[in-house]
C-alpha positions in Angstrom: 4.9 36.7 21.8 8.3 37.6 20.3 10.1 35.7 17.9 13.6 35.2 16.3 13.8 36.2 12.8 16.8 35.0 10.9 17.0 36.5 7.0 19.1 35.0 4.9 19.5 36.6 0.9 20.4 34.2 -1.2 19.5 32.6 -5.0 16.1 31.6 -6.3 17.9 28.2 -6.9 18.8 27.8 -3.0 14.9 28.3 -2.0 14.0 24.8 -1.6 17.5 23.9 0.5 17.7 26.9 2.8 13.6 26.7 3.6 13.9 23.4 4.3 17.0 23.4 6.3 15.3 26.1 8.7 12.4 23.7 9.0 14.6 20.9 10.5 16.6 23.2 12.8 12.5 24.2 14.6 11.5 27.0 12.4 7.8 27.7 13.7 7.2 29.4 10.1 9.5 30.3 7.3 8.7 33.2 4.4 10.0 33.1 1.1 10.1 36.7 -1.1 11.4 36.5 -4.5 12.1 39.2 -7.1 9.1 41.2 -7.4 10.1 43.3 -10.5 8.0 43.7 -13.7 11.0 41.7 -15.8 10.2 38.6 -13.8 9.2 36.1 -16.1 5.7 34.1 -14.4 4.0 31.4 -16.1 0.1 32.8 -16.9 -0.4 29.3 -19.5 -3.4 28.2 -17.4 -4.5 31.8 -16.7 -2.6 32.1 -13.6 -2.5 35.7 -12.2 0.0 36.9 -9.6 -0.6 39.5 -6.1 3.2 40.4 -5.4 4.5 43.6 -4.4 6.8 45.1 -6.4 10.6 45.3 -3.9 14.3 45.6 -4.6 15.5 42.2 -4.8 17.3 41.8 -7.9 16.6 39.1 -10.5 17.2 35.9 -9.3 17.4 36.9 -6.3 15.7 36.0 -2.3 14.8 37.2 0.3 14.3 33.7 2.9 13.2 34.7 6.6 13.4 31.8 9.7 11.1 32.4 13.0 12.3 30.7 16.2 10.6 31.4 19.6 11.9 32.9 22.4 14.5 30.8 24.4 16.2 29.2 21.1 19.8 28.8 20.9 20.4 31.3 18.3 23.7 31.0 18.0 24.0 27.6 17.6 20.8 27.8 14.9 22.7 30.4 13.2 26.0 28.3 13.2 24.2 24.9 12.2 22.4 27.1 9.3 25.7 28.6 7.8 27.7 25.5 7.6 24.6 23.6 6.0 24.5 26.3 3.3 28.0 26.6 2.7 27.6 23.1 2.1 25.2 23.1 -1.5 28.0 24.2 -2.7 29.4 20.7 -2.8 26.5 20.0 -4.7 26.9 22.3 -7.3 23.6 24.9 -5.8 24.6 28.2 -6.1 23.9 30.3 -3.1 25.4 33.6 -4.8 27.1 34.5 -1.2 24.8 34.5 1.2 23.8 37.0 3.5 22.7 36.5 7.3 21.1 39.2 9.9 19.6 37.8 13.1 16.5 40.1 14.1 13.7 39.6 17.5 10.4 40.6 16.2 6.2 40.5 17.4 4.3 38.0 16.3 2.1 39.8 14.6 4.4 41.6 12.1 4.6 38.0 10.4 2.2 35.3 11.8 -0.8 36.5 9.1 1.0 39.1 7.0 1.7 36.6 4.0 -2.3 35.4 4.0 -3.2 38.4 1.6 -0.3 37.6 -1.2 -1.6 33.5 -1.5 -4.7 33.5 -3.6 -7.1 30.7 -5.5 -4.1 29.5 -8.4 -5.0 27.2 -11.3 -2.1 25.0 -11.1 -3.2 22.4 -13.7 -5.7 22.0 -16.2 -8.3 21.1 -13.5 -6.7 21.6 -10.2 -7.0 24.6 -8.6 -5.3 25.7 -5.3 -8.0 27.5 -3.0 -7.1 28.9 0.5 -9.6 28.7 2.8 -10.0 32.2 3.8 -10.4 32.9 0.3 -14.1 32.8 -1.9 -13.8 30.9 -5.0 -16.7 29.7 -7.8 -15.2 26.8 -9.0 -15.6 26.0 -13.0 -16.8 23.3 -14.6 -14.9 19.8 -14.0 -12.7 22.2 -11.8 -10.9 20.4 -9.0 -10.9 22.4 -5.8 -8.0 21.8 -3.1 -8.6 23.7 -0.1 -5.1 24.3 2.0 -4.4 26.2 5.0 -0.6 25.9 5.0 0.4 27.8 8.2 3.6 29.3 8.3 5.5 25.9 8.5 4.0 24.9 4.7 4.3 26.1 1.4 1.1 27.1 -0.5 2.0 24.8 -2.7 2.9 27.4 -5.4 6.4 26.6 -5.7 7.9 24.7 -8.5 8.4 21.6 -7.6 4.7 20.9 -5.9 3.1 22.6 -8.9 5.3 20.1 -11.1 3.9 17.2 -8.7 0.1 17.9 -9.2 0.4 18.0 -13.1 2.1 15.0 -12.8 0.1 13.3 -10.8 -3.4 14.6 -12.7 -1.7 12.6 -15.7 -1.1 9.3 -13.6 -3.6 8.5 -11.1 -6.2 6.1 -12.3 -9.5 5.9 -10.7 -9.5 3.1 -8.1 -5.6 3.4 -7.5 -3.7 3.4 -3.9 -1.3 5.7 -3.7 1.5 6.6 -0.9 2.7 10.3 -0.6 6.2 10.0 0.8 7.1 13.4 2.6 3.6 14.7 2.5 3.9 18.3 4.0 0.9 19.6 4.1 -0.9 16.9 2.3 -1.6 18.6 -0.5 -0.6 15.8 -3.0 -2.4 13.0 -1.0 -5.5 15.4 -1.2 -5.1 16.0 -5.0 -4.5 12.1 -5.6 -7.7 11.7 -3.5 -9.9 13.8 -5.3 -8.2 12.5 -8.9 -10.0 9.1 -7.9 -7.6 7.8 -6.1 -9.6 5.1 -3.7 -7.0 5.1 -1.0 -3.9 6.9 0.1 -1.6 7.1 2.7 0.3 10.5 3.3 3.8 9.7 5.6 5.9 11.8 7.0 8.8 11.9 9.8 7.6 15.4 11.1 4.8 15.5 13.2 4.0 19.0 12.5 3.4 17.8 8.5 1.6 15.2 10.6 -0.4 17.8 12.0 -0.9 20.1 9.0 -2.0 17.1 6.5 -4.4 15.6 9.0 -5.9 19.0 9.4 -6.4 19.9 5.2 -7.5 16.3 4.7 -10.7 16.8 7.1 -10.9 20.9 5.4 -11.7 18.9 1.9 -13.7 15.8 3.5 -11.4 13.0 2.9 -10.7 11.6 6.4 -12.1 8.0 4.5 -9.8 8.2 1.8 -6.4 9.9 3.2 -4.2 8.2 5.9 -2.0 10.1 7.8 1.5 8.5 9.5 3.5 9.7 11.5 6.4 7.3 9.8 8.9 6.7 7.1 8.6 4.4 4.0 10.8 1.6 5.2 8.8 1.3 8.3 5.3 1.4 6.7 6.7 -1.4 4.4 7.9 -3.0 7.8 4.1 -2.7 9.5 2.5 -4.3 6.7 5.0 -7.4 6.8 4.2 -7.4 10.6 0.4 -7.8 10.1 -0.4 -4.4 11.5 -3.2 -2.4 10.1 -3.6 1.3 9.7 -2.5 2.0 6.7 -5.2 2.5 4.7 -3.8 0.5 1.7 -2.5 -2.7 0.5 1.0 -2.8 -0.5 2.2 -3.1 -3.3 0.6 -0.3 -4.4 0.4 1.1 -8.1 1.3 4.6 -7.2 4.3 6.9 -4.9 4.8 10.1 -5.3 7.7 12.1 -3.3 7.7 15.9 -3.6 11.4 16.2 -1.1 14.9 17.0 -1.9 17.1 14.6 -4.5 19.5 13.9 -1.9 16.8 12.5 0.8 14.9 10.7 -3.1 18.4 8.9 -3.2 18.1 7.2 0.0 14.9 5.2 -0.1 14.5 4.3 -4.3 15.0 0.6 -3.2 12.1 0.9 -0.6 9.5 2.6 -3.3 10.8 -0.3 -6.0 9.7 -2.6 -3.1 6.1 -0.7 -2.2 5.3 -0.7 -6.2 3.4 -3.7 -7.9 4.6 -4.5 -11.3 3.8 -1.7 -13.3 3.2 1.0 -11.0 4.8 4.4 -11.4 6.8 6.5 -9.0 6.6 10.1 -9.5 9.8 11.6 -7.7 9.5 15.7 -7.7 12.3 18.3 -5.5 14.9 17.8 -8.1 17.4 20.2 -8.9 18.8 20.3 -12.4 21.7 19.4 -11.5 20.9 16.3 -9.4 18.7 15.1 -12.2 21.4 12.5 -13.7 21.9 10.9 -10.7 18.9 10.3 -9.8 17.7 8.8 -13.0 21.1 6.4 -12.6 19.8 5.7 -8.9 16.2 4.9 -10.2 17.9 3.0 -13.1 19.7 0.7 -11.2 17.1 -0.2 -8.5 15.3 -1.7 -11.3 12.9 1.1 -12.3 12.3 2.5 -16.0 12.5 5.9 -16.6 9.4 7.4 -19.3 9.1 11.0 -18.8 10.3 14.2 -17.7 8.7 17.3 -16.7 10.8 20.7 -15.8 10.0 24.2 -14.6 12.6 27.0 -13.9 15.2 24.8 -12.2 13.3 21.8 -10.9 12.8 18.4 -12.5 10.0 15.7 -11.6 10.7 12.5 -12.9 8.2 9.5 -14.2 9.6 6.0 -13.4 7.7 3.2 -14.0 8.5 -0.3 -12.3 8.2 -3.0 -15.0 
């Protein structure tokens, strides 16, 4: 099968935006390639080690590639893509002039390609990230997340989700129900299982996430403990007021977590003030720097209480407790 391949070279800081802006226009699989030189500075604290070829992107620099099958209106893709870029600009994202090519490519030069770069990573001080193609020994009190991403996932490397687990290895009690808002691949929901959460439901609006958490919550065994929607907070609010079951939980529950993008956070903080009991805590990850204050005003206003802070590179996840 042949494929379109859009390339767009771009900032590290745009990664998040542009990845997931191809996702909503029907990428079947995005790649990401950043810097590969030896200046790059990597983050080995919990004895992280990194596969990466070395390549000629300068620092601070990216490489994001889009694959659309055969019969796609490119050029409206294309068009919808550039004015959505040109756009973070208004929201002060530098996209250091972005570059676009348009390519048709096999299958086969990308479908598998990325598999040997994404190895077992120690993303906490017990969780550890294992692909399933990949052997791993676990250590002692280690916490093993098995993920099969495809191409439409991250493997949960990146910034913000790495923020996310730490955070949530510091919050989740055992016995807690939690809701994963914008699961993705479900990674979170399967790290807040297997941090004792008792219950949790994973939602998202995309039922290729659907597809992809469903899929890594049976790989680690948790089919009992993670629920799976196909649906938005509002509405799984809205089916618990009906009387419906499904859910898995009880709202109000004493944990949300939302790894997505600040501007998509902004619309919904009423609704996770509503699905938290008194007390709970709302761990909202997918923050730029530079959307940080407005969040915290949003979160602030809605009623919650902001207690902590946790940054890497650009990204921010914020701790919000609702008194």
């Amino acid at each position: 099968m042949r494929w379109y391949e859009i390339t767009v070279h771009t900032t590290e800081e745009a990664i998040e935006m542009i990845s997931n802006f191809l996702h909503e226009l029907g990428a079947g699989g995005v790649t990401i390639e950043e810097s590969g030189t030896l200046n790059k500075q990597r983050d080995t604290s919990l004895g992280q080690w990194y596969e990466k070829p070395l390549n000629d992107i300068p620092e601070g620099r990216a490489v994001i590639q889009g694959y659309f099958p055969q019969g796609t209106g490119m050029d409206d893709i294309l068009a919808q893509l550039k004015e959505s870029v040109a756009e973070l600009s208004d929201y002060d994202i530098d996209t250091g002039n972005p570059q676009f090519s348009m390519k048709e490519v096999d299958e086969e030069d990308w479908a598998t390609a990325w598999k040997q770069y994404f190895k077992p990573l120690r993303v906490s001080d017990r969780l550890t990230i294992k692909p399933t193609w990949e052997e791993y020994e676990a250590g002692p009190e280690e916490i093993i997340l098995e993920l099969d991403p495809g191409m439409a996932f991250g493997t949960g490397t990146h910034a913000t989700t790495a923020l996310c687990l730490r955070t949530l290895e510091s919050v989740v009690k055992l016995g807690d129900e939690v809701i994963d808002v914008g699961t993705g691949s479900g990674i979170l929901s399967i790290a807040a299982a297997k941090l004792g959460a008792s219950h949790v439901l994973a939602l998202d609006l995309d039922p290729v996430a659907v597809s992809s958490a469903t899929e890594n919550t049976r790989l680690n065994g948790l089919e009992e403990t993670i629920t799976v929607v196909e649906s938005d907070l509002l509405k799984a609010i809205r089916t618990q007021a009906e009387g419906k079951e499904g859910l898995g939980v009880t709202l109000p529950v004493q944990v949300v977590v939302a790894n997505i993008l600040a501007e998509i956070i902004l619309l919904f903080v009423a609704d996770v003030f509503e699905a938290l009991q008194s007390g709970g805590t709302y761990i909202a990850s997918g923050i730029i720097k530079q959307k940080q204050a407005e969040v915290e005003r949003a979160l602030t206003e809605a009623g919650f209480r902001v207690e902590d802070r946790y940054e890497e590179t650009d990204w921010v996840a914020i701790v919000a407790r609702k008194p």
